[in-house]
KOLDRENDREN-270395 format. One record per residue: x, y, z of N, C-alpha, C, CB in turn; residue number from 0; residue in three letters. Coordinates in Angstrom, 1 decimal, always signed. Glycine has a CB too. Layout:
% residues N
n.x, n.y, n.z, ca.x, ca.y, ca.z, c.x, c.y, c.z, cb.x, cb.y, cb.z, doba, kolfi
X, Y, Z, X, Y, Z, X, Y, Z, X, Y, Z, NUM, Ala
...
***
This chain:
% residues 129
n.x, n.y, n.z, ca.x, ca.y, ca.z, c.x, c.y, c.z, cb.x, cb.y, cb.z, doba, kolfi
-10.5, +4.7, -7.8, -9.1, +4.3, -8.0, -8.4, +5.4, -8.7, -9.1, +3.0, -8.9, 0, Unk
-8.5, +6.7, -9.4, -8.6, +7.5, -10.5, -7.9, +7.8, -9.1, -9.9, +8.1, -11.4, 1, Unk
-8.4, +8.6, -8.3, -8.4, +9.2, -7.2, -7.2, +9.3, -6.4, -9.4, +8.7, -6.6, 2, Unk
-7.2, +8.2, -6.1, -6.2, +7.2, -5.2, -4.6, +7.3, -6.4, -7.1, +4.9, -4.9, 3, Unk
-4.9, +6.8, -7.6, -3.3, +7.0, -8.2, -2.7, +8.6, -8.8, -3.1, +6.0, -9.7, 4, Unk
-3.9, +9.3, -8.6, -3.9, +10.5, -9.0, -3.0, +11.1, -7.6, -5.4, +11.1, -9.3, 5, Unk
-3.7, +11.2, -6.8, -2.6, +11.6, -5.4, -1.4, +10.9, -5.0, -3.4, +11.4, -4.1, 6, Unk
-1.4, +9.3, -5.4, -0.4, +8.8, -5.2, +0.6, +8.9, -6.0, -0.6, +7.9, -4.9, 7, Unk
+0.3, +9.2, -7.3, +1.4, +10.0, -8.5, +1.8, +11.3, -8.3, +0.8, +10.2, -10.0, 8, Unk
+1.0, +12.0, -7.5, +1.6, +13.6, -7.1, +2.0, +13.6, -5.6, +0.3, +14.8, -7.2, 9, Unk
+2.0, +12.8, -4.6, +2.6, +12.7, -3.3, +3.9, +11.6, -3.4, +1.3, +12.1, -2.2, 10, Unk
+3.9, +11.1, -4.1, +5.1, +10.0, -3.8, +6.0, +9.9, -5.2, +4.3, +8.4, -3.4, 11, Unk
+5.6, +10.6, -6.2, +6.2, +11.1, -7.4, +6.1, +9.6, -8.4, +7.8, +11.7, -7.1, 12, Unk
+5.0, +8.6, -8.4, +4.5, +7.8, -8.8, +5.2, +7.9, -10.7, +3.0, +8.0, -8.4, 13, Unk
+5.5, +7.3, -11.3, +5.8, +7.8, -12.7, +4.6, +6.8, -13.4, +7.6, +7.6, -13.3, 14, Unk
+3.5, +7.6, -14.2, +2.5, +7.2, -14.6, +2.9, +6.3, -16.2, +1.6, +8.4, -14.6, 15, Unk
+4.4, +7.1, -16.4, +4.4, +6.4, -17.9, +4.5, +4.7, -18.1, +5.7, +7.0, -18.8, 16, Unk
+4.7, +4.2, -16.8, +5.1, +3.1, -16.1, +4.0, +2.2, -15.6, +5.8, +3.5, -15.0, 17, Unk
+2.6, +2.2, -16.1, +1.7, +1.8, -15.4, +2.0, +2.2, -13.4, +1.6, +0.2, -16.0, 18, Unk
+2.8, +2.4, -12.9, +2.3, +2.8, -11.7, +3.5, +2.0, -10.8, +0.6, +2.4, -11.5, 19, Unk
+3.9, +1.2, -11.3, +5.0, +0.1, -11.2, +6.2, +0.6, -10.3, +5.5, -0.2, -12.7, 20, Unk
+6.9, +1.7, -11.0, +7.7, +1.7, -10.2, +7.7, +4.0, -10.2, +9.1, +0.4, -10.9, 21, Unk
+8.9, +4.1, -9.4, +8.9, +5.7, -8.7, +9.4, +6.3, -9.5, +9.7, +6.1, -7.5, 22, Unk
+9.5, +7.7, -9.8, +10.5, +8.5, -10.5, +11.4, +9.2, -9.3, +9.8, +9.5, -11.5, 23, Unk
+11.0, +8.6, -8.5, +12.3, +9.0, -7.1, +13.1, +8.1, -7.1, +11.9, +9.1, -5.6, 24, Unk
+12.8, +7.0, -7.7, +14.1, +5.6, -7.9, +15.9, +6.4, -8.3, +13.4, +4.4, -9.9, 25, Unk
+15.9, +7.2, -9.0, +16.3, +7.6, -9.2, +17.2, +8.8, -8.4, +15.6, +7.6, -9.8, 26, Unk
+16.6, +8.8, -7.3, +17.0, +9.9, -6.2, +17.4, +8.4, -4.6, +15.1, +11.4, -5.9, 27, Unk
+17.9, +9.5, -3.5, +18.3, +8.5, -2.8, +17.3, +7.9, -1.8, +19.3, +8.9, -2.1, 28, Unk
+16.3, +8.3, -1.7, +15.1, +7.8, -0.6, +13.9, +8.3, -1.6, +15.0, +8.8, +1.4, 29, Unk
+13.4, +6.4, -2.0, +11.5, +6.4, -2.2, +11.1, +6.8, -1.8, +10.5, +5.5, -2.2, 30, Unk
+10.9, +7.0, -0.2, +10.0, +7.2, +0.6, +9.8, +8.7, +0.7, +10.2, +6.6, +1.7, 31, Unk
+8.5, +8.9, +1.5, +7.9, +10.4, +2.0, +7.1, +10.0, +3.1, +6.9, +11.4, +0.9, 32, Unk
+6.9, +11.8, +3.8, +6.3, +11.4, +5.0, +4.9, +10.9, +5.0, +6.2, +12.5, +5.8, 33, Unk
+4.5, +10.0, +5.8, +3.1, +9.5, +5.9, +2.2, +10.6, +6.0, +2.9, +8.5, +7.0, 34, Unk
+2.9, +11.3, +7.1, +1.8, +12.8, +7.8, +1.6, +13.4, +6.4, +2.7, +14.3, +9.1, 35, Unk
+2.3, +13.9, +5.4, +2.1, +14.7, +4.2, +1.1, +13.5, +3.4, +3.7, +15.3, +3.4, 36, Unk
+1.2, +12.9, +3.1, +0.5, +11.9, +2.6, -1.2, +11.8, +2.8, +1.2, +10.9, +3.3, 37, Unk
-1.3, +11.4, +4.6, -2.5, +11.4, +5.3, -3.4, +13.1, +4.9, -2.0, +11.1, +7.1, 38, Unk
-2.2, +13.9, +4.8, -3.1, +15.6, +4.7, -3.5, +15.4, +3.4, -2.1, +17.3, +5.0, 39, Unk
-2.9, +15.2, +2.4, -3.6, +15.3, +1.1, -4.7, +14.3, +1.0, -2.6, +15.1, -0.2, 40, Unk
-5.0, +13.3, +1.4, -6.2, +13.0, +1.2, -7.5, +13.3, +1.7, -6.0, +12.3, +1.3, 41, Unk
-8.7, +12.9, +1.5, -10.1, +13.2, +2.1, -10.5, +12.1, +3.1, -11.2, +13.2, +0.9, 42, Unk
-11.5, +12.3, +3.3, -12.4, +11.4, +4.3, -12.4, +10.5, +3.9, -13.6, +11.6, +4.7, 43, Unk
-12.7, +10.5, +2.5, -13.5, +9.1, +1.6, -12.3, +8.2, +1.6, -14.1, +9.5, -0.3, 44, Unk
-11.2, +8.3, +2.1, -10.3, +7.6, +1.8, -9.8, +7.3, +3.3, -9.5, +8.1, +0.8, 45, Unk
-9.2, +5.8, +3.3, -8.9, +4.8, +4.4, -7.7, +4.4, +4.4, -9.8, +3.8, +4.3, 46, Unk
-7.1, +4.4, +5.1, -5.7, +3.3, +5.7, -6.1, +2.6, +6.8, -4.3, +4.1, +6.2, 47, Unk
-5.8, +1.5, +6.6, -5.6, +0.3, +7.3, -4.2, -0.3, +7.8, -6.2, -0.7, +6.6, 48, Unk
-4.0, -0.2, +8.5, -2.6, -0.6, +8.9, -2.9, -2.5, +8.8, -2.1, +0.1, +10.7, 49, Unk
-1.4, -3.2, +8.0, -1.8, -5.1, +8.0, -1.5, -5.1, +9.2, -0.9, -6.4, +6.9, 50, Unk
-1.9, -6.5, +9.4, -1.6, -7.4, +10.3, -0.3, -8.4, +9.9, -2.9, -8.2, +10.4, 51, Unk
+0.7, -8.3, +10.7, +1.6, -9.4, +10.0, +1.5, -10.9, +9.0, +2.1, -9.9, +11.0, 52, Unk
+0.4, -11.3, +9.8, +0.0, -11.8, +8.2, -0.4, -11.6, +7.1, -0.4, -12.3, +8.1, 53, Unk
-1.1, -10.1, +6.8, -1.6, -9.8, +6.0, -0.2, -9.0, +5.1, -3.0, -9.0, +6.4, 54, Unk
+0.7, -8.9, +6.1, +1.7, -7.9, +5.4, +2.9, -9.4, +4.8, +2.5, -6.4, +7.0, 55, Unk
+3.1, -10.0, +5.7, +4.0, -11.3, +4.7, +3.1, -12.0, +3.3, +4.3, -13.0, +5.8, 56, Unk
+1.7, -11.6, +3.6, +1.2, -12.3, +2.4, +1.6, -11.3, +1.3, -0.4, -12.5, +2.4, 57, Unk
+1.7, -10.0, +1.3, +1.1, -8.7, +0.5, +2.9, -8.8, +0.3, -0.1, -7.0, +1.4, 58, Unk
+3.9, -9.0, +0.9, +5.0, -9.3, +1.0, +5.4, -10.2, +0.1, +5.2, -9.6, +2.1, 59, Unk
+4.8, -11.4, -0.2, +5.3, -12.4, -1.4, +4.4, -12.0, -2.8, +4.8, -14.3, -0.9, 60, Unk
+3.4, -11.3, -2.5, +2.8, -10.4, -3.7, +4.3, -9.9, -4.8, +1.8, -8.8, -2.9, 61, Unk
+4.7, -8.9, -3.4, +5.7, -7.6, -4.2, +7.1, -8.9, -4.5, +6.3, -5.6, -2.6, 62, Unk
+7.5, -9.7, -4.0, +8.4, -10.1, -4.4, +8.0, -11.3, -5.8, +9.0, -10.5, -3.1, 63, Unk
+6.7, -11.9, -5.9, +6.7, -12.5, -7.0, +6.3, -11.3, -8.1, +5.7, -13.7, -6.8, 64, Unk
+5.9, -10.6, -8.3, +5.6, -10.1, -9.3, +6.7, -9.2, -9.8, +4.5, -9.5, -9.0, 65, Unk
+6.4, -9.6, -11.6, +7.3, -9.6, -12.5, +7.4, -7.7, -12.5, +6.8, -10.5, -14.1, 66, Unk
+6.5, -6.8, -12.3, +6.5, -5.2, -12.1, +7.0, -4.9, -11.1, +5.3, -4.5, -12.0, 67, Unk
+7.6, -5.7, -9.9, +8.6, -5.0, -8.8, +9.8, -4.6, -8.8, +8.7, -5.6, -8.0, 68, Unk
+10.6, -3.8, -8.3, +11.9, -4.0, -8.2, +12.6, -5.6, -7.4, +12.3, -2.7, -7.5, 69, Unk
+13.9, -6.3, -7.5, +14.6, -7.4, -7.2, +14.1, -7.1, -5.3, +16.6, -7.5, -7.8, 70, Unk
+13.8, -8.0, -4.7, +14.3, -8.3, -3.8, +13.0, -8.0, -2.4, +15.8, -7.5, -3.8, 71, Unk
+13.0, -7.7, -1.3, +11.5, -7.3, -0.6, +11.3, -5.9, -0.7, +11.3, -7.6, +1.1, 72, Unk
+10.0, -6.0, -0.4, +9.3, -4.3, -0.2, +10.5, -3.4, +0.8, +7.2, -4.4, +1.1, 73, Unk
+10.4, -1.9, +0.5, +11.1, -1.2, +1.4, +10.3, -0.9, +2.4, +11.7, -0.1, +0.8, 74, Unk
+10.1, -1.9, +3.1, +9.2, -1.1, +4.5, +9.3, -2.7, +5.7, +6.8, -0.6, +4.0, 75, Unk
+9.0, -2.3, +6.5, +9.0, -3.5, +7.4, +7.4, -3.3, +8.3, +10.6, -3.5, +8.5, 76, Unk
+6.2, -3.0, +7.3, +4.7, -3.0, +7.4, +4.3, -2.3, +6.2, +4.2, -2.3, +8.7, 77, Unk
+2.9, -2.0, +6.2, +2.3, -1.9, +5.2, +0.7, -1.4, +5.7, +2.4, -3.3, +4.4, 78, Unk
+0.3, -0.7, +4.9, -0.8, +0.0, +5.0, -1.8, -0.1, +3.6, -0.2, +1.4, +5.4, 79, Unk
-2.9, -0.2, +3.9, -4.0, -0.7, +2.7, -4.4, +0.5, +2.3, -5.4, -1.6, +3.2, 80, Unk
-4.7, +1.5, +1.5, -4.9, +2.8, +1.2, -6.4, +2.5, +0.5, -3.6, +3.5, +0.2, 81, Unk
-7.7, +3.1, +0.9, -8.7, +2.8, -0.3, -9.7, +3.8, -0.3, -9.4, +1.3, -0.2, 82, Unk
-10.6, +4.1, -1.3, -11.1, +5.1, -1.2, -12.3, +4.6, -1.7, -10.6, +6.1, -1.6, 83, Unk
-13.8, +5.2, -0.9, -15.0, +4.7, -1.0, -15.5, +5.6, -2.8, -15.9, +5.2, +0.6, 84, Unk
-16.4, +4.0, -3.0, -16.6, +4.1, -4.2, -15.7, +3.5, -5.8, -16.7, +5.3, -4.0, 85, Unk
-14.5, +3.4, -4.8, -13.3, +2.5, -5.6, -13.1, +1.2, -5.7, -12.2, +2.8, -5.3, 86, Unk
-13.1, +0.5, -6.4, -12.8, -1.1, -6.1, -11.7, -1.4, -5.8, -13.1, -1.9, -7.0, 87, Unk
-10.5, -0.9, -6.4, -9.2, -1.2, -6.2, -8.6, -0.5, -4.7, -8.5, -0.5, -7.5, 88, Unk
-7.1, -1.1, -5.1, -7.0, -0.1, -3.6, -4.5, +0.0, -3.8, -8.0, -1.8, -1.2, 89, Unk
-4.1, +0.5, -2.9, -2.6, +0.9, -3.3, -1.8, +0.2, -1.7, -2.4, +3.0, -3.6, 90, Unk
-1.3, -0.7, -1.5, -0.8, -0.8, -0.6, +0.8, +0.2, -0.3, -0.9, -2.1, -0.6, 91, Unk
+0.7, +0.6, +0.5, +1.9, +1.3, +1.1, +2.8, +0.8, +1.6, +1.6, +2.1, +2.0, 92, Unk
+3.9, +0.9, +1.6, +4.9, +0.2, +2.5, +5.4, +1.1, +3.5, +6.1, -0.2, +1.7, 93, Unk
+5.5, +0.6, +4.5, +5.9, +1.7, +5.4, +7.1, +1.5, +6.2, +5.0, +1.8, +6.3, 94, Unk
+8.3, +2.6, +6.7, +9.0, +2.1, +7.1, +9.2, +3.8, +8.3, +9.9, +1.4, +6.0, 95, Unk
+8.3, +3.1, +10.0, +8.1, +4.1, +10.3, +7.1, +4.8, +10.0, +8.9, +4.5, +10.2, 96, Unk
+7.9, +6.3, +10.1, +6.6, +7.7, +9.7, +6.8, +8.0, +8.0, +7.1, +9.6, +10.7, 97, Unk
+7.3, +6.7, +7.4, +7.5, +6.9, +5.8, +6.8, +6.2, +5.1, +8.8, +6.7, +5.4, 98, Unk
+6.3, +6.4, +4.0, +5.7, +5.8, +2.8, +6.2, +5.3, +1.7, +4.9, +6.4, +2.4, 99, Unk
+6.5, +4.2, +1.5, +7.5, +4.1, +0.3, +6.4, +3.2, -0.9, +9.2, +3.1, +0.9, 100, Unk
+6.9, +3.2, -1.9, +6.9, +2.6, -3.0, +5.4, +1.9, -3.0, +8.0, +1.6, -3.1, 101, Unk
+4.3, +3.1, -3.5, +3.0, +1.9, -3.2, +2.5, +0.7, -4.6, +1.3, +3.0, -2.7, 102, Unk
+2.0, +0.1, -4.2, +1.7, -0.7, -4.9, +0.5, -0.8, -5.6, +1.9, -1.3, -4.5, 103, Unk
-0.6, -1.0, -6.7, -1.6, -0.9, -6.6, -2.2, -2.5, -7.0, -1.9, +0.2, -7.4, 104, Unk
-3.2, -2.9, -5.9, -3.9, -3.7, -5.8, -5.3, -3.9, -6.4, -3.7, -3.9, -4.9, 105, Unk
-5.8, -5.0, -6.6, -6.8, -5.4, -7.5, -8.4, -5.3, -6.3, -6.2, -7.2, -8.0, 106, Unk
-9.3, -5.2, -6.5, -10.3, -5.8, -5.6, -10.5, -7.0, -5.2, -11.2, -5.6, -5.8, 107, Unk
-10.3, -8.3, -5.8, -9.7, -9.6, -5.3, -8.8, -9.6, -4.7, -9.4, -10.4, -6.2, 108, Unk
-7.9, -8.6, -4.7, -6.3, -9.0, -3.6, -6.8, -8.3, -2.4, -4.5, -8.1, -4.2, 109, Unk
-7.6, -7.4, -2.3, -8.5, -6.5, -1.1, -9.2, -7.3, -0.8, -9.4, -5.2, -1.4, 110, Unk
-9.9, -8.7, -0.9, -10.7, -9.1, -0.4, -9.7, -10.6, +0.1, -11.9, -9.1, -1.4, 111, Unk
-8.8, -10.7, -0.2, -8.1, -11.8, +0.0, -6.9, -11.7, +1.3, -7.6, -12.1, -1.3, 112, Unk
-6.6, -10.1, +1.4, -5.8, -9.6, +2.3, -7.0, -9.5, +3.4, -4.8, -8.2, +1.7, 113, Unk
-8.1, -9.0, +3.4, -9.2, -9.1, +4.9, -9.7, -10.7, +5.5, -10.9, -8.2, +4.4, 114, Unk
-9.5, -11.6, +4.3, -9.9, -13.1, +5.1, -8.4, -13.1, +6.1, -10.1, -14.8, +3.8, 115, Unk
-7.2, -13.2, +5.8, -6.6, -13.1, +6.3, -6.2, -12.7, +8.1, -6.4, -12.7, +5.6, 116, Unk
-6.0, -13.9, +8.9, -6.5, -13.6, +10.0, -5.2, -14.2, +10.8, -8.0, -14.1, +10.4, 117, Unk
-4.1, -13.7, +11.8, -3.5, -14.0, +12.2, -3.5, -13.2, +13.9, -2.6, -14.0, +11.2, 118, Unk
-3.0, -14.1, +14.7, -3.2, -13.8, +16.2, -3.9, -13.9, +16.6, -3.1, -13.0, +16.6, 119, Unk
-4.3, -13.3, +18.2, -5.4, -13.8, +18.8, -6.9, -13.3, +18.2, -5.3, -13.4, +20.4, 120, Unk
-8.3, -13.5, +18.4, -9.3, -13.1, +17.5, -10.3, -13.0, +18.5, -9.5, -14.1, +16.2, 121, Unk
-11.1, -11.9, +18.4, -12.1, -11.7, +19.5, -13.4, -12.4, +19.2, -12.3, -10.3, +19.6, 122, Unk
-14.7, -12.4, +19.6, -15.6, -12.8, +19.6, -16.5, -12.8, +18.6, -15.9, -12.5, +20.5, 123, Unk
-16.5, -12.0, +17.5, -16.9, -11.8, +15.9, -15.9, -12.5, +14.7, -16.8, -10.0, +15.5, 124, Unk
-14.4, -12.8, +15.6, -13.9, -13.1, +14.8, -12.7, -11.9, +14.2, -15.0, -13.5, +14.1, 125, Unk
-12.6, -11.4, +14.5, -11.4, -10.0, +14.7, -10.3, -9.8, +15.0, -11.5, -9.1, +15.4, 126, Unk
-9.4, -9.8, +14.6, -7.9, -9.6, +15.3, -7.8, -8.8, +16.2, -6.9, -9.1, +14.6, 127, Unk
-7.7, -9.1, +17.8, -7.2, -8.2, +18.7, -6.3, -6.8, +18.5, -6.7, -8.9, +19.4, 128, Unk
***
């Protein structure tokens, strides 16, 4: 997790004095940055998952109930699971496009609660098409 807010405090200008909460680009006119610059700073050991619409409306009433968000929904219209092996936690991304905005950081209970999550058709293991 060290890992994961360490890059996401230096790629997305994360302001640490904030527990992680909110941007020090708030301040400027666009949260967001490119995904591609994003994807290059990281390693192998680390994973994106793109949600599933239901996984992303759930992770969606997350950012809007919680008292550490800014008013109103996520700046993205999807979401991406960011996690890195060996870590329990994990940072969800908001995406809007080829942009990353405002990530979030999630618990390992909320990582395990966003994968039961199963919406659409489902293949023969049980999988989202």
């Amino acid at each position: 997790m060290l890992r994961i807010g360490i890059i996401s405090a230096l790629v997305l200008g994360l302001n640490p004095g904030i527990r992680g909460t909110t941007l020090a680009a708030d301040k400027t006119p666009s949260p967001c940055k490119p995904l591609a610059k994003l994807w290059a700073d990281f390693d192998a050991k680390t994973h994106f998952t793109t949600l599933t619409p239901g996984q992303f409306h759930f992770v969606e009433g997350i950012y809007v109930g919680s008292p550490t968000t800014p008013d109103g929904l996520p700046p993205g219209d999807g979401a991406l699971l960011a996690t890195h092996d060996g870590a329990q936690n994990g940072i969800i991304l908001w995406t809007r496009g080829p942009l990353a905005c405002r990530p979030l950081p999630i618990s390992e209970k909320l990582i395990k609660l966003i994968a039961d999550i199963k919406t659409g058709a489902l293949d023969a293991e049980g999988d989202e098409l």
